[in-house]
C-alpha positions, 0 to 999 in steps of 0.5 A: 500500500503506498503511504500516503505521507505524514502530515496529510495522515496527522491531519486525518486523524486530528480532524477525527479526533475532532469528529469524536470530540464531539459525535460522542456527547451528541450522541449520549445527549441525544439518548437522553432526549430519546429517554424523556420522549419514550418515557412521557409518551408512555405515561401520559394520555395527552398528544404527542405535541403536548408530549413532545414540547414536555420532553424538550423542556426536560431535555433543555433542563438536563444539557447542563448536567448531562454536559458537565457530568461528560466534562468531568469524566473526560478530563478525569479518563484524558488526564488518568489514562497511562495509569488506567492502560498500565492496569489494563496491560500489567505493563511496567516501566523497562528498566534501562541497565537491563535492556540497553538493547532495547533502548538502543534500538529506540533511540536511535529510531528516534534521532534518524527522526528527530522525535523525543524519546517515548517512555518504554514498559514492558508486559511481563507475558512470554506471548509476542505482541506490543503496543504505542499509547499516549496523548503528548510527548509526555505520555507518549510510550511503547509498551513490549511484551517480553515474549517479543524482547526476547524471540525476535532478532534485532532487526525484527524487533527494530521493525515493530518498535519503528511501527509503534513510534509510526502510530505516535507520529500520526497521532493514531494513539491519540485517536483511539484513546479518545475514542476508548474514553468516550466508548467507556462512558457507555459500557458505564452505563449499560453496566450499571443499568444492567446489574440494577435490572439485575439485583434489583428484580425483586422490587418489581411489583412494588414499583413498576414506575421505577423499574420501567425507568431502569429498563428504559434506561438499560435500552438506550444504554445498550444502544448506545454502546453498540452505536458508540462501538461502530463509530470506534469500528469506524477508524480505518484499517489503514492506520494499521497499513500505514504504520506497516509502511512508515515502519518499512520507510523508517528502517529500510527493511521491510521483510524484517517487520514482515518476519516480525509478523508472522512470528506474532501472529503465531503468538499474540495472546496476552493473559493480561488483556481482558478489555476489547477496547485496550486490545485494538491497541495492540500491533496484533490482536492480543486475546484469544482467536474466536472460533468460527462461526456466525459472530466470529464472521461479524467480528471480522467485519467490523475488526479493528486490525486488517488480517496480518497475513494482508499485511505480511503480504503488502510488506512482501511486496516493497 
């Protein structure tokens, strides 16, 4: 795949993150209004216009607190979230006199580009995989499992470390990390919905009321979780592809990340990740392969990552 250059891809993928910034509260404010119209409609005998003029005072009451509560989760998850994919991943700080193989291999990548050292952690798993995160130069870092420290030669190595410092050039990290805050923001929601429903069944008879709310809510929580899910399945494959390439223009040696892949991919689980939404981080999808079937063939199509054999094969080719 011919890349397409860097600054042109910086700029995609800040108008994107532009995009999220504001789809996501569009979306759960939205879903708030169409919570007050699917509740006043159902618990009132007056018309729909009547109804609906209702519902919009309501929903003109609650922008305040619905945008506020946003607000103050975002900046809470913008400011907190190294330490939230440090727990998610198990990953640690490398330790320099250790590992001066390591940091060799990305300081030098960084002084052929004149970039600023990203912090490096390791994931303590003897599986392959890695992964580039941050939202600044100082957070930006890359995260290696020591399977993939320890099995690839250094030029391999080299190839996947160029790969994840080509996601923070092209602010790719920061992209899906907005898009992981805001998507938690739903899975909040439809959790707590959920386990009220849940554990809170017995209560059914005498309030009906208060249960018709939950249920109502735990809906259009699950639907914007699947709404919220797509725009995340929205981000292009091609980050993937153009991380390949900037890799290959960086080290000059495009079969040693093509070797690098194929040795990943024959090993990619992490014991670690639980959360779908850290896993589209990875350089390779690092949970368990679902088996085929119906869902497994919709997982597919709505993959963050492109089939690494493509990509083995496009690498092949240069």
């Amino acid at each position: 795949m011919k890349y397409i250059g860097l600054q042109t891809q910086i700029r995609r993928n800040n108008l994107k993150s532009i995009v999220l910034l504001i789809a996501f509260p569009a979306l759960l404010l939205a879903l708030v209004w169409l919570f007050f119209l699917i509740l006043f409609e159902s618990d009132s005998n007056q018309d729909f216009t009547q109804n609906l003029t209702f519902v919009n005072q309501e929903f003109l009451k609650t922008v305040p607190v619905v945008s506020i509560v946003i607000t103050i989760w975002f900046i809470i998850a913008w400011f907190s979230h190294a330490a939230m994919i440090q727990r998610a991943t198990g990953s640690k700080p490398l330790e320099r006199k250790n590992h001066k193989r390591v940091y060799n291999l990305v300081e030098n990548l960084c002084m052929s580009r004149g970039l600023k050292v990203p912090k490096i952690f390791i994931i303590e798993d003897d599986s392959l995989n890695a992964f580039a995160s941050g939202l600044s130069h100082k957070t930006f870092a890359i995260s290696l499992s020591r399977g993939i420290i320890n099995k690839l030669n250094d030029d391999e190595l080299e190839a996947v470390i160029a790969h994840e410092l080509t996601h923070i050039i092209n602010r790719d990290v920061r992209l899906l990390i907005v898009s992981i805050i805001f998507v938690g923001i739903f899975s909040f929601i439809s959790e707590m919905a959920f386990r009220t429903v849940l554990y809170g069944g017995g209560k059914r008879n005498k309030n009906d009321k208060g249960n018709a709310f939950i249920v109502v809510i735990l809906i259009l929580a699950i639907i914007g979780l699947i709404l919220s899910t797509l725009f995340r399945f929205a981000l292009s494959r091609k980050r993937e592809y153009l991380a390949d390439a900037g890799a290959a223009a960086l080290t000059k040696k495009p079969l040693a990340l093509a070797s690098a892949l194929r040795k990943i991919s024959n090993d990619p689980y992490i014991e670690a990740i639980k959360r779908e939404d850290v896993a589209q981080m990875f350089i390779d999808h690092p949970m368990p392969k679902q088996k085929k079937s119906l869902a497994s063939f919709f997982s597919g199509l709505f993959a963050t990552h492109p089939p690494i054999e493509q990509r083995i094969a496009i690498l092949e080719q240069l």
